[in-house]
MOPAC internal coordinates of N, CA, C and O (Angstrom, degrees):
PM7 1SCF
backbone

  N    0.0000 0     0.00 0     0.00 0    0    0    0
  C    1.4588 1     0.00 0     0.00 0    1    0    0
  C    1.5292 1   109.44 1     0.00 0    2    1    0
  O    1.2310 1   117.82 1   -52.43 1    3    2    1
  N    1.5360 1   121.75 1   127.57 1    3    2    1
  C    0.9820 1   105.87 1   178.24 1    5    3    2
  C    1.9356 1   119.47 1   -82.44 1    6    5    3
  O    1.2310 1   123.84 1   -13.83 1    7    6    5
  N    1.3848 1   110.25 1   166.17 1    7    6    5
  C    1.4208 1   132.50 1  -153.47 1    9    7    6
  C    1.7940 1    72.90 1  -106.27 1   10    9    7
  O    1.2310 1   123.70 1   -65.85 1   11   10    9
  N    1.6908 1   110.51 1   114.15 1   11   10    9
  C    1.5410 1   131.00 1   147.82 1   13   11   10
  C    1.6052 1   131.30 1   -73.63 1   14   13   11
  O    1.2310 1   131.78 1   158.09 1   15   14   13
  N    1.7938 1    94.86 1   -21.91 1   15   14   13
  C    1.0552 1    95.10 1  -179.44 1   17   15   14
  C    1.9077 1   140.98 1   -59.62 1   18   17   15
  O    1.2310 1   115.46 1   -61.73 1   19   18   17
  N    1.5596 1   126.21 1   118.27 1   19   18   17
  C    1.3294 1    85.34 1  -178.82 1   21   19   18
  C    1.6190 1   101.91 1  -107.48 1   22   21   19
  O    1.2310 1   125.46 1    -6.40 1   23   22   21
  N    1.4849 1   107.11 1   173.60 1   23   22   21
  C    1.5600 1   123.65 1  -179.66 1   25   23   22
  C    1.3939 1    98.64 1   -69.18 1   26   25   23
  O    1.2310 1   114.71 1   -63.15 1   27   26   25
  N    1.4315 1   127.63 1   116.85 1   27   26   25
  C    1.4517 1   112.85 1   162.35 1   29   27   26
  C    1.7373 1   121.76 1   -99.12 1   30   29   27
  O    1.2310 1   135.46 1  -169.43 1   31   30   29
  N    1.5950 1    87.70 1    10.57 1   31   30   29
  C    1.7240 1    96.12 1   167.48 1   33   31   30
  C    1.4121 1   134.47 1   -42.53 1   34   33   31
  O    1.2310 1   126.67 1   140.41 1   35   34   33
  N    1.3436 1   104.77 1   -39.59 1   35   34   33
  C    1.0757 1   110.62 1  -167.23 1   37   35   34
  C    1.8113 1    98.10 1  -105.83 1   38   37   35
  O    1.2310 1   112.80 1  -178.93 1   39   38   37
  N    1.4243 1   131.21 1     1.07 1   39   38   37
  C    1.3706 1   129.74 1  -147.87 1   41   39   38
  C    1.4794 1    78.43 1  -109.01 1   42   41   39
  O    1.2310 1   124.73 1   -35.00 1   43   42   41
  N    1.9683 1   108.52 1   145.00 1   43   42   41
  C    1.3762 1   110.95 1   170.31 1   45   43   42
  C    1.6493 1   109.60 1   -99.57 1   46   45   43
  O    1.2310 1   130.46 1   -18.91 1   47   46   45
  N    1.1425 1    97.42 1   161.09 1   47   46   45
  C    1.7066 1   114.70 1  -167.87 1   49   47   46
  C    1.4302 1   118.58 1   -41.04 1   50   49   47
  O    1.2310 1   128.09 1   143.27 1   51   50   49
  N    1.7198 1   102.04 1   -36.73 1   51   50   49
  C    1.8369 1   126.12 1   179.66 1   53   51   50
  C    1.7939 1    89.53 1   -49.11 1   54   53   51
  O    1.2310 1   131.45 1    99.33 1   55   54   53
  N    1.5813 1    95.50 1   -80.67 1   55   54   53
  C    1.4800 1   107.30 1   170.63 1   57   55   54
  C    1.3508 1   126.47 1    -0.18 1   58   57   55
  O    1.2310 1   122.75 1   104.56 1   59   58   57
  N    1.4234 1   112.33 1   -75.44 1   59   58   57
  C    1.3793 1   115.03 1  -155.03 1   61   59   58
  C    1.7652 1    87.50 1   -98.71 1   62   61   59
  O    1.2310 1   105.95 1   179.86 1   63   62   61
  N    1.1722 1   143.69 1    -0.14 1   63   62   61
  C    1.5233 1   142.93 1   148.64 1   65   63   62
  C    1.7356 1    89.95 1   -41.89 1   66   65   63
  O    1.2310 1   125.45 1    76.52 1   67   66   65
  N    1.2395 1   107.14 1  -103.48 1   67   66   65
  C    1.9984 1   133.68 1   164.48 1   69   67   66
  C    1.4264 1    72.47 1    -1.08 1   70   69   67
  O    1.2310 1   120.65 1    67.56 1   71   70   69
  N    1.2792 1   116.36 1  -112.44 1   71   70   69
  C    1.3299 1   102.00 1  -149.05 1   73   71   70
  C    1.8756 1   134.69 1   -37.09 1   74   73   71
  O    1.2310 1   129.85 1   147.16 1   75   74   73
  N    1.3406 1    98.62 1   -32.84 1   75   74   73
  C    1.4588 1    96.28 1  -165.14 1   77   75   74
  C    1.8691 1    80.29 1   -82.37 1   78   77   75
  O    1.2310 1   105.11 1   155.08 1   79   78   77
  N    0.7342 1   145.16 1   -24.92 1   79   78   77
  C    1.5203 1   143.81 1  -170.20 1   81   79   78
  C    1.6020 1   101.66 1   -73.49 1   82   81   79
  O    1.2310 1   112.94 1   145.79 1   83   82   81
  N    1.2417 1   130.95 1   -34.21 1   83   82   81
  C    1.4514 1   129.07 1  -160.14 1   85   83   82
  C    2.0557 1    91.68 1  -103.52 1   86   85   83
  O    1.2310 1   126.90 1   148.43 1   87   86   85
  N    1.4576 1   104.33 1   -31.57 1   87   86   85
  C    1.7381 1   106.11 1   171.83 1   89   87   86
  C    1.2320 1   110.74 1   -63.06 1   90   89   87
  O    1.2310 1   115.36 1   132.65 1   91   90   89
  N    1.4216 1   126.41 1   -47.35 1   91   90   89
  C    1.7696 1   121.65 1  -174.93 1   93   91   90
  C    1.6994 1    92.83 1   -66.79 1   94   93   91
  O    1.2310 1   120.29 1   101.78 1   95   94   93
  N    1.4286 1   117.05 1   -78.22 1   95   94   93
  C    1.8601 1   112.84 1  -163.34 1   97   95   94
  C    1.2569 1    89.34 1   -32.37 1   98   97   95
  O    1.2310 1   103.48 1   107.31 1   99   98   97
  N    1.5726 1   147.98 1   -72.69 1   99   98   97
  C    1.3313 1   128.02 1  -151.53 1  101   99   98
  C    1.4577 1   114.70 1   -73.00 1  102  101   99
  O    1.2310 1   118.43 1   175.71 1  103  102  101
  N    1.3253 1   120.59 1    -4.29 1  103  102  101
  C    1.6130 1   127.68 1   166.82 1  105  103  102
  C    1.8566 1    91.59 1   -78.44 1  106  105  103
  O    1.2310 1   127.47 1   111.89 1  107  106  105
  N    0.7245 1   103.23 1   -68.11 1  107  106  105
  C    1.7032 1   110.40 1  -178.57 1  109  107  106
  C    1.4321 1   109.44 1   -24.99 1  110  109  107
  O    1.2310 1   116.11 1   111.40 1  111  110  109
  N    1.5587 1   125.00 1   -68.60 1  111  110  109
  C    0.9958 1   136.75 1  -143.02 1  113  111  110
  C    1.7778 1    94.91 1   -81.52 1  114  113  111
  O    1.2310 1   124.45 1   156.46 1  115  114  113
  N    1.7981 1   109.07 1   -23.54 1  115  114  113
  C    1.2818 1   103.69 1   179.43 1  117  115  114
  C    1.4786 1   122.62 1   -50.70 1  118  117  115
  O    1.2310 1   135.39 1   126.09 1  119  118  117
  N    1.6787 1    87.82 1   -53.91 1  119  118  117
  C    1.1975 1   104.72 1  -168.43 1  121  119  118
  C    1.5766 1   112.61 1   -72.67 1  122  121  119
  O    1.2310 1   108.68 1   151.56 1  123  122  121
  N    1.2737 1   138.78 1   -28.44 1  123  122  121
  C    1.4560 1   128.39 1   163.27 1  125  123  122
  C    1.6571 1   106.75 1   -57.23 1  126  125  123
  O    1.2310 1   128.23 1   134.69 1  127  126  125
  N    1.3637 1   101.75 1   -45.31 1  127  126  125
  C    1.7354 1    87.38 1  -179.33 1  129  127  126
  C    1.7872 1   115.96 1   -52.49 1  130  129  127
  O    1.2310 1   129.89 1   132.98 1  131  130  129
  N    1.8336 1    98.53 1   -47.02 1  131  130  129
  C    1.3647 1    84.14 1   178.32 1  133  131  130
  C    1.3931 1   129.40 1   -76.46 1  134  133  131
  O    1.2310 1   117.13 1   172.80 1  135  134  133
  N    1.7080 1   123.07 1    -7.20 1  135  134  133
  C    1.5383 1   114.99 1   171.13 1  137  135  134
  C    1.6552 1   101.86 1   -85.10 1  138  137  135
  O    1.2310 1   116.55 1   158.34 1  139  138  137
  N    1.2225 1   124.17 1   -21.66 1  139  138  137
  C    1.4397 1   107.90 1   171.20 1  141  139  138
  C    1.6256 1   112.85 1   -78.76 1  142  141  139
  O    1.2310 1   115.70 1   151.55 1  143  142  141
  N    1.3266 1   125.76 1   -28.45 1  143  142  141
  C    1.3674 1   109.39 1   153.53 1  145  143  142
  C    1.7233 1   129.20 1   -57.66 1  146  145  143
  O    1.2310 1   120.63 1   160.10 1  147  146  145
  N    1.1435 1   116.41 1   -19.90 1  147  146  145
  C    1.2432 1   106.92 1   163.42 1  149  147  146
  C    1.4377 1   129.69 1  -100.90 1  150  149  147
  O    1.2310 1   127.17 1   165.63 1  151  150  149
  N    1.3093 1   103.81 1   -14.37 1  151  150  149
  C    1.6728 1   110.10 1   154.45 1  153  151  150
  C    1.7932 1   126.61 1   -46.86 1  154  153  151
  O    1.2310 1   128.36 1   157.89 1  155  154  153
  N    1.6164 1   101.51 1   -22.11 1  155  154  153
  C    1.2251 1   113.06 1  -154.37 1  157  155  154
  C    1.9639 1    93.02 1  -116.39 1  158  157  155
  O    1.2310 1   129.09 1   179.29 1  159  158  157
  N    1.4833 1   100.08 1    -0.71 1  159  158  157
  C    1.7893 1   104.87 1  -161.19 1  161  159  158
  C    2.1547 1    74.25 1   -99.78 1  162  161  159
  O    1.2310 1   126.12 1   121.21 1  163  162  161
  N    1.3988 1   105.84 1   -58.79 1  163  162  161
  C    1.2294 1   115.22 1  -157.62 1  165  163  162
  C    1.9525 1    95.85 1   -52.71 1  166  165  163
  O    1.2310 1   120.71 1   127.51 1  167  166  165
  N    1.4543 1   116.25 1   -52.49 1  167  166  165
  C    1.1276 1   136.27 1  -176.86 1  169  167  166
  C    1.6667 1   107.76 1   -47.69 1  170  169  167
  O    1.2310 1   122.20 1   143.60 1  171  170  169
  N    1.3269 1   113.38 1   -36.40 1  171  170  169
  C    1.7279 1   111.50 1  -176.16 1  173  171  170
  C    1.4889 1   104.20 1   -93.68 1  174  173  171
  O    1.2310 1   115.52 1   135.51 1  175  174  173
  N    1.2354 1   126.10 1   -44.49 1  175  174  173
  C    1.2186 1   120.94 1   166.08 1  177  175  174
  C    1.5107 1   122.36 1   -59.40 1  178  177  175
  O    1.2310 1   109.57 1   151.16 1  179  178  177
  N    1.2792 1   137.16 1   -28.84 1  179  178  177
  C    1.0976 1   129.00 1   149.02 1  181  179  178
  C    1.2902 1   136.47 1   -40.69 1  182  181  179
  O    1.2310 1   121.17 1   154.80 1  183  182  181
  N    1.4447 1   115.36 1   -25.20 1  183  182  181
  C    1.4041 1   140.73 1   174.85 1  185  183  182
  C    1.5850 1   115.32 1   -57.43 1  186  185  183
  O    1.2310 1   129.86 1   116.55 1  187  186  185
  N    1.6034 1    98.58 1   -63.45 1  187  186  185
  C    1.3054 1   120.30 1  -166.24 1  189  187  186
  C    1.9920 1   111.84 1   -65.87 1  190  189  187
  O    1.2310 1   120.10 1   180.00 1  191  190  189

């Protein structure tokens, strides 16, 4: 199994900001993709 963990020993504070800042927008962006995929699930089935 691989080991996810990383060392943030050596990582400076700026750093792991950037990172946790670029981890939420791409949590973010998931989740609009997935309520606009179901905007568009709810939207076709409404059709039918």
């Amino acid at each position: 199994m691989l080991d996810n963990h990383i060392d943030l020993s050596s990582v400076e504070f700026e750093e792991i900001v950037n990172m946790t800042d670029i981890f939420l927008t791409n949590i973010k962006e998931n989740v609009n993709n997935a309520s606009r995929i179901n905007e568009n699930k709810v939207a076709s089935e409404d059709k039918i």
